[in-house]
C-alpha positions as CSV (number, residue, x, y, z in Angstrom):
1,X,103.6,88.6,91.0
2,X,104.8,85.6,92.1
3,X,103.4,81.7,91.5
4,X,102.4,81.6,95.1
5,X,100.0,84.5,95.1
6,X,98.4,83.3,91.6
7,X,98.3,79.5,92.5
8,X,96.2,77.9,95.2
9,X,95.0,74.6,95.7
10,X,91.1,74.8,95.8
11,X,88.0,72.9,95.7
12,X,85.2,74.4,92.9
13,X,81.9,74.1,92.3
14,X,80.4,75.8,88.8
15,X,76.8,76.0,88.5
16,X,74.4,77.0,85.3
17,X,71.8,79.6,85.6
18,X,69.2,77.9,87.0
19,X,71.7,76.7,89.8
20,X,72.3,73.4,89.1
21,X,76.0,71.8,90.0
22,X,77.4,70.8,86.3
23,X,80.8,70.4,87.3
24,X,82.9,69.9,91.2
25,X,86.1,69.0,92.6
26,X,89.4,70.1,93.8
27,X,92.3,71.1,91.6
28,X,94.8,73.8,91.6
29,X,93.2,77.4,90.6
30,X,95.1,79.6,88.7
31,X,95.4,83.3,87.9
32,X,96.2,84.2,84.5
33,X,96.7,87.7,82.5
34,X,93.2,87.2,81.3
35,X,91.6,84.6,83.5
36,X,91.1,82.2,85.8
37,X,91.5,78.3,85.6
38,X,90.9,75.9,88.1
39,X,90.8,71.9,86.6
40,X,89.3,71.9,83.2
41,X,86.9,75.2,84.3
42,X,88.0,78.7,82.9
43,X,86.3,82.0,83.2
44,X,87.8,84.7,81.5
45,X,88.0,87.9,83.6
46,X,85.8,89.9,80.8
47,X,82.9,87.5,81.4
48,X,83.6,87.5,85.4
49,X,80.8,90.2,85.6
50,X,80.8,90.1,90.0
51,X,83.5,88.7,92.3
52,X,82.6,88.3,96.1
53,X,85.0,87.5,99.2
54,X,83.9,86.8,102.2
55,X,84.2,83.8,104.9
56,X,86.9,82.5,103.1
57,X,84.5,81.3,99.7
58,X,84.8,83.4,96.2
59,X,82.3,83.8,94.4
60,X,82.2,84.6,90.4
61,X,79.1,85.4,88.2
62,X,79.9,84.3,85.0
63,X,78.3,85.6,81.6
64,X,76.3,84.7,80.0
65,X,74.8,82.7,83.2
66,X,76.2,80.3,85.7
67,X,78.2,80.6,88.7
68,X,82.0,79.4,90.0
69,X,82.6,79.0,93.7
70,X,85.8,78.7,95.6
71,X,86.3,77.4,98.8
72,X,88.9,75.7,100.5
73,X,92.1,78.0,100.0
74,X,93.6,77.7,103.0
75,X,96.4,79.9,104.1
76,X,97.0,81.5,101.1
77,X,92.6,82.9,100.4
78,X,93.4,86.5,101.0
79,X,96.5,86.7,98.9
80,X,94.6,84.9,96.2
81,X,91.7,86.8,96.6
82,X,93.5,90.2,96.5
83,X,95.5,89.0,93.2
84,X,92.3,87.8,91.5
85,X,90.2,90.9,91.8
86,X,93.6,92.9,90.8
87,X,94.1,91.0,87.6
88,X,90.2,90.9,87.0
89,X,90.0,94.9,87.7
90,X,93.1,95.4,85.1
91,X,91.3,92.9,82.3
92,X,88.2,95.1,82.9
93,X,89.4,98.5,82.7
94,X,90.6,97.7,79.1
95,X,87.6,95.6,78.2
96,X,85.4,98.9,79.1
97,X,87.8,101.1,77.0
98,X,88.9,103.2,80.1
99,X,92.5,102.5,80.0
100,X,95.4,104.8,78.5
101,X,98.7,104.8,76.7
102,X,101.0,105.8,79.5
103,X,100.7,104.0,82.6
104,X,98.4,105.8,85.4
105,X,99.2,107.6,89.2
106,X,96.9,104.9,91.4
107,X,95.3,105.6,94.8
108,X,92.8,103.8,96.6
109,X,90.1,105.6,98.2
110,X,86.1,105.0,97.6
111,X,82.7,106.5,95.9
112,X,80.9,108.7,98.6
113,X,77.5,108.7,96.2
114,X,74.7,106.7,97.2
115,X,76.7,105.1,100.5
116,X,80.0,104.4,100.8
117,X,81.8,101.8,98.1
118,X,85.6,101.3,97.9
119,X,87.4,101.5,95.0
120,X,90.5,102.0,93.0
121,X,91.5,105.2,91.2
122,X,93.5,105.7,88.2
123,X,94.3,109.0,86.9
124,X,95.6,109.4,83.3
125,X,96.7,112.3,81.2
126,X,93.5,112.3,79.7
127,X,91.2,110.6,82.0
128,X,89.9,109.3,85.7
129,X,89.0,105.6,86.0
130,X,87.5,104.7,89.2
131,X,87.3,100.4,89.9
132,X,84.6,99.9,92.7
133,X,85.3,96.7,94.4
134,X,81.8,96.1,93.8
135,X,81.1,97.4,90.2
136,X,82.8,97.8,87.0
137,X,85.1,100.3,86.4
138,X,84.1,103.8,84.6
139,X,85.8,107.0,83.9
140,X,86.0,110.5,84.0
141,X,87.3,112.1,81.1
142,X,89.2,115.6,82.2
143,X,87.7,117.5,79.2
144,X,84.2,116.8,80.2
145,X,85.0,118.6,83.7
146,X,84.2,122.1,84.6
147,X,86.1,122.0,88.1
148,X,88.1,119.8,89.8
149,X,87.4,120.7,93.9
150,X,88.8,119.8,97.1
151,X,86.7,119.0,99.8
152,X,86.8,119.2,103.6
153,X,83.9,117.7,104.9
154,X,84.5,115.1,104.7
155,X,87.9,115.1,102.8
156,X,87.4,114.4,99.6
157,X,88.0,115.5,95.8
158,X,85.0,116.5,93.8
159,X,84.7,116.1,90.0
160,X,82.1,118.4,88.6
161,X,81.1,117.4,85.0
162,X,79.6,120.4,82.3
163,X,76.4,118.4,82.1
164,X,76.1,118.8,85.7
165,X,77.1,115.1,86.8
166,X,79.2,115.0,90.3
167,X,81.5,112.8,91.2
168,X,82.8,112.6,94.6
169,X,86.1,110.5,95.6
170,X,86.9,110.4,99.5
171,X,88.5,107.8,102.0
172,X,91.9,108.8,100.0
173,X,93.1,109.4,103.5
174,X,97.0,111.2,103.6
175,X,96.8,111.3,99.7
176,X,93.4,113.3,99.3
177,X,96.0,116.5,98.6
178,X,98.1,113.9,96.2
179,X,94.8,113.1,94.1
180,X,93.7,115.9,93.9
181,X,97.1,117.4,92.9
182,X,97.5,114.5,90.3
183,X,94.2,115.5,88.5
184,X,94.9,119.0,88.3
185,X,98.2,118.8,86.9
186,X,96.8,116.3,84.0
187,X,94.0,118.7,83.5
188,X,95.8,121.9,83.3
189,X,98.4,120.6,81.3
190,X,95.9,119.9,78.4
191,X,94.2,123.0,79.1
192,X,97.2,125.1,78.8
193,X,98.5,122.8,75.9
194,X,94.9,123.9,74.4
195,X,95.1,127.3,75.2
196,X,98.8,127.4,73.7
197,X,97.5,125.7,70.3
198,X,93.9,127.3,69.6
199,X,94.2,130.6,71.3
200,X,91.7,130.0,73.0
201,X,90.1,129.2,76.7
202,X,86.6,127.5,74.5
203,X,88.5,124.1,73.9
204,X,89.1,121.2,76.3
205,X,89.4,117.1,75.2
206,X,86.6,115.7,73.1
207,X,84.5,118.9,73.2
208,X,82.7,120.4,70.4
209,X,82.8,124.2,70.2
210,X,79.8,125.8,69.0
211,X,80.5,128.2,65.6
212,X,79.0,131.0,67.7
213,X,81.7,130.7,70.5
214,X,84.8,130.6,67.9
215,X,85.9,133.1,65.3
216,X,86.3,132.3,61.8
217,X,85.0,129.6,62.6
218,X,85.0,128.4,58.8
219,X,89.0,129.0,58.5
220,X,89.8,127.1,61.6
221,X,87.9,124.0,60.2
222,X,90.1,124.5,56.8
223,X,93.2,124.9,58.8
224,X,92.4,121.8,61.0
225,X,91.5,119.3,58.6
226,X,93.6,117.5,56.0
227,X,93.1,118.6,52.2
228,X,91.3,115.3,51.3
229,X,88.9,116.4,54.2
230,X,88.4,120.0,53.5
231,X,86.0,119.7,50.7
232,X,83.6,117.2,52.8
233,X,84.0,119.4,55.9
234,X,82.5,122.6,54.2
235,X,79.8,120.5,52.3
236,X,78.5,119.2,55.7
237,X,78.7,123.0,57.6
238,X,76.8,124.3,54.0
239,X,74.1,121.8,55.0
240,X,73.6,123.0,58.4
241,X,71.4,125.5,57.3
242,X,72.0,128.1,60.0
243,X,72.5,125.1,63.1
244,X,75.8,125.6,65.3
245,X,78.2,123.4,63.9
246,X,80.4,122.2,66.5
247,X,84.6,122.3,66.0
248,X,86.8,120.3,68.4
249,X,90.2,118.3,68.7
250,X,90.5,115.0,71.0
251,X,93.4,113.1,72.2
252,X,94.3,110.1,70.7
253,X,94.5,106.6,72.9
254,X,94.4,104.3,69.5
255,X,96.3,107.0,67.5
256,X,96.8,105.3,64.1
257,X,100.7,104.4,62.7
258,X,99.2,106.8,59.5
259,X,97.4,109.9,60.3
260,X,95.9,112.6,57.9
261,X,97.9,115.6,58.6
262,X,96.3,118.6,58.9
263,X,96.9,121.8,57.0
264,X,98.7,123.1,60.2
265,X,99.9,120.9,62.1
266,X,98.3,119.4,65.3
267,X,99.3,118.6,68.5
268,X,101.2,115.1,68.1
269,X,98.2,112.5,68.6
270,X,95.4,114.6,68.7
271,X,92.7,114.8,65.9
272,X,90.5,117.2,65.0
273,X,86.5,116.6,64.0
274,X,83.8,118.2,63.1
275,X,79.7,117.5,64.6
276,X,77.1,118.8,62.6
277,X,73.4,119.0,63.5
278,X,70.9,118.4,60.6
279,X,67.2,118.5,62.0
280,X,67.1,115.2,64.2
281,X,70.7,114.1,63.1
282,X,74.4,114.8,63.9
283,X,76.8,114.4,61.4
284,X,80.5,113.5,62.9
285,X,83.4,113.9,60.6
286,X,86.8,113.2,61.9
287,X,89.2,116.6,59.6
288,X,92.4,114.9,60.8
289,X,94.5,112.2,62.7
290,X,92.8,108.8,62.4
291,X,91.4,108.1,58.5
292,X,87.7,107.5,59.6
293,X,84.3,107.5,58.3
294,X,81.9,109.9,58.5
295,X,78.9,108.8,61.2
296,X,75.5,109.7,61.1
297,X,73.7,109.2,64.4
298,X,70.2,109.9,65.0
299,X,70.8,111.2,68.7
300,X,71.2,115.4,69.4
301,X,74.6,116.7,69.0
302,X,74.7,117.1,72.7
303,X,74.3,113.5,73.6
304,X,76.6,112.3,70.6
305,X,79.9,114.8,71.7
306,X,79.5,113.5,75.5
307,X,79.3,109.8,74.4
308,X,81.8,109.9,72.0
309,X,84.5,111.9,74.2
310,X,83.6,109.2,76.7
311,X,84.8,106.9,74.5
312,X,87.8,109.6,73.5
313,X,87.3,109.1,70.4
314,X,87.8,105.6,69.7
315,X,86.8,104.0,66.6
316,X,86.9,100.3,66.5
317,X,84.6,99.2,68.6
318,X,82.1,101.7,66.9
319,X,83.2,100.8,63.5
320,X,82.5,96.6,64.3
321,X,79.6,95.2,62.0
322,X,78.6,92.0,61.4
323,X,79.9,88.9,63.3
324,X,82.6,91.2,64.7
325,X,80.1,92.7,66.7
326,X,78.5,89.7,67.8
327,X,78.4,88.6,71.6
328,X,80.1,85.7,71.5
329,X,82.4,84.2,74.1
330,X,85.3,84.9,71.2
331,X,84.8,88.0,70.8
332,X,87.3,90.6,71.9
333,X,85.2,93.2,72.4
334,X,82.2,91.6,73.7
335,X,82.7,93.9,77.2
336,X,82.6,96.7,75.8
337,X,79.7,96.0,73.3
338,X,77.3,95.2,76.1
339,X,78.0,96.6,79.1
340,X,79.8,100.6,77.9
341,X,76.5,102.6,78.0
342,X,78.0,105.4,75.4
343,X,79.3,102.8,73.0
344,X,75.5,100.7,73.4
345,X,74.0,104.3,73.0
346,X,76.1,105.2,70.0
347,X,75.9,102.1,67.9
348,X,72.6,102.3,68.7
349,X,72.1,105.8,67.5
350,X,74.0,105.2,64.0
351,X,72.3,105.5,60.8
352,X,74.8,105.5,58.5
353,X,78.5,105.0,58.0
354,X,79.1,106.7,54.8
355,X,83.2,105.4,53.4
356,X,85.4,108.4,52.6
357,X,85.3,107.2,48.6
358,X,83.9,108.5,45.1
359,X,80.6,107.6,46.2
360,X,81.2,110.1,49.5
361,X,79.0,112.7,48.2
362,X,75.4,110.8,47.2
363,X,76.2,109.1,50.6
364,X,75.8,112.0,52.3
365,X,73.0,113.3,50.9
366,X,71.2,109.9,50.8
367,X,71.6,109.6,54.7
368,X,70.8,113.2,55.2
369,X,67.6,113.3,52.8
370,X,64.6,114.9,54.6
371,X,66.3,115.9,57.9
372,X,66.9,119.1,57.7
373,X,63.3,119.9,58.1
């Protein structure tokens, strides 16, 4: 972009939560990668929580409280204002962990749930993220779907989620056919990638396949995970106690420089895991790709696999303790941490975070003592 659609000369007012003017004036404002400065005021984009343009004024809610107002533009407000909820959007997508690796197919169309709301689309090889001009954005993730529809009246594309969730994108206008075609083809390819892998039609992204659905089930979780895993992994299915285990793999969007390899090899960047429910718990262990823990989340195995394929997977932002999971102004991840409803839910939900070490084993059993009636 260039300087002239990221600079304007402005005159800013920032208020406090209760309203009150603490700093005014005019200066030039400027749009940065991660914010936006205007005289000694900066708001970075992940604490710009609602941007609204109208009658030639912008206004941005700042977190944890206060308000900046722009007015005064001139010429140059609706370039300005179209740069600064781009760059804001982009900031937020990644702060909300619904970005990819591989850049995305974009097309701008809107919600058609509850009214009519524009937004942005972004389809990935893994995932949908829709941007509502007047929301944050959230995603779709392609293995949570059961169908992917076209519809006529009026023309739009209609994701339908397994736990019954619909999600309805229209106003795509000539490229309704292009979206939906775009969605498709990233679905299906995993699907047939899947298919080609597991021999089988049970698996999609992030979903855990129940033992009853998958035979020898036991040998496929050997096969799957790496040899320092296998051990653990049958431990944890021998404590099940006659529950469905749950086998899946997930593609990787933080894929580790050193993965666990798997007794047969996986698909490149893709990890396999295991979810385990013990009474009122579920048990995830991750058999191989990233080196992680093993989580114990007091939540039902149902609610744990949708949150965590939400997040695909991710494991930094679940892993932060301590003051990295503070919310501070500093903190990196202070976006996600309290405002992405499966990663609240999940850290929420964890009771222990047992190190993959000698002391594994009493770890386990400590954390799982007295669920499993």
């Amino acid at each position: 972009m260039s300087d002239e659609t990221r600079r304007a000369p402005a005159a800013f007012v920032l208020t406090d939560g209760t309203g009150a003017t603490t700093t005014q004036g005019e200066a030039s404002a400027v749009i940065g990668d991660d914010g936006l400065q205007v005289g000694l005021v900066t708001v970075a984009f992940l604490d710009a929580d609602a941007v609204r343009v109208a009658d030639y004024r912008i206004e941005i809610d700042c977190w944890p409280s206060g308000r900046l107002i722009l007015t005064q533009l001139g010429r140059r407000f609706d370039t300005f204002a179209a740069e600064l909820i781009r760059s804001r959007n982009m900031a937020r997508v990644a702060g909300l962990l619904a970005h990819g690796i591989a850049p995305p197919e974009l097309f701008e169309g809107a919600l058609l749930e509850n009214g009519t709301r524009a937004a942005a689309c972004q389809v990935y090889q893994t995932h949908v993220t829709i941007v509502p001009d007047d929301g944050d954005p959230r995603q779709v993730p392609l293995g949570a779907l059961s169908a992917v529809e076209r519809q006529d009246e009026p023309p739009a594309v209609v994701f339908q989620g397994r736990n019954g969730q619909r999600t309805t994108v229209g106003r795509l206008g000539r490229k309704c056919d292009e979206f939906h075609r775009a969605v498709t083809e990233q679905r299906d390819a995993q699907s047939e990638l899947l298919a080609a892998f597991t021999g089988s039609r049970a698996f999609a992204d992030g979903l855990g396949v129940a033992r009853g659905q998958v035979a020898e089930f036991e040998d496929l979780v050997r096969r799957w995970s790496a040899p320092a895993r296998a051990a653990g992994a049958a431990t944890l299915i021998d404590v099940a106690r006659g529950a469905e285990p749950r086998l899946g793999l997930a593609q990787l969007l933080d894929p580790d420089a050193d993965s666990m390899e798997a007794t047969v090899a996986l698909p490149v960047h893709w990890a396999a895991f295991l979810l385990v429910p013990i009474g009122s718990l579920t048990v995830l262990e991750i058999l191989a790709g990233p080196s992680a823990a093993t989580y114990v989340f007091g939540a039902p195995v149902d609610v744990v696999n949708q949150d965590l394929q939400a997040l695909h997977f991710r494991r930094h932002a679940l892993a932060l303790q301590g003051s990295a999971a503070e919310l501070t102004p500093q903190n990196p991840s202070r976006l996600a941490l309290r405002k992405l409803e499966p990663l609240i839910r999940l850290r929420r939900a964890i009771r222990a975070r047992i190190i993959h070490n000698e002391g594994w084993q009493e770890g386990v059993r400590v954390a799982l003592e007295g669920a499993e009636g």
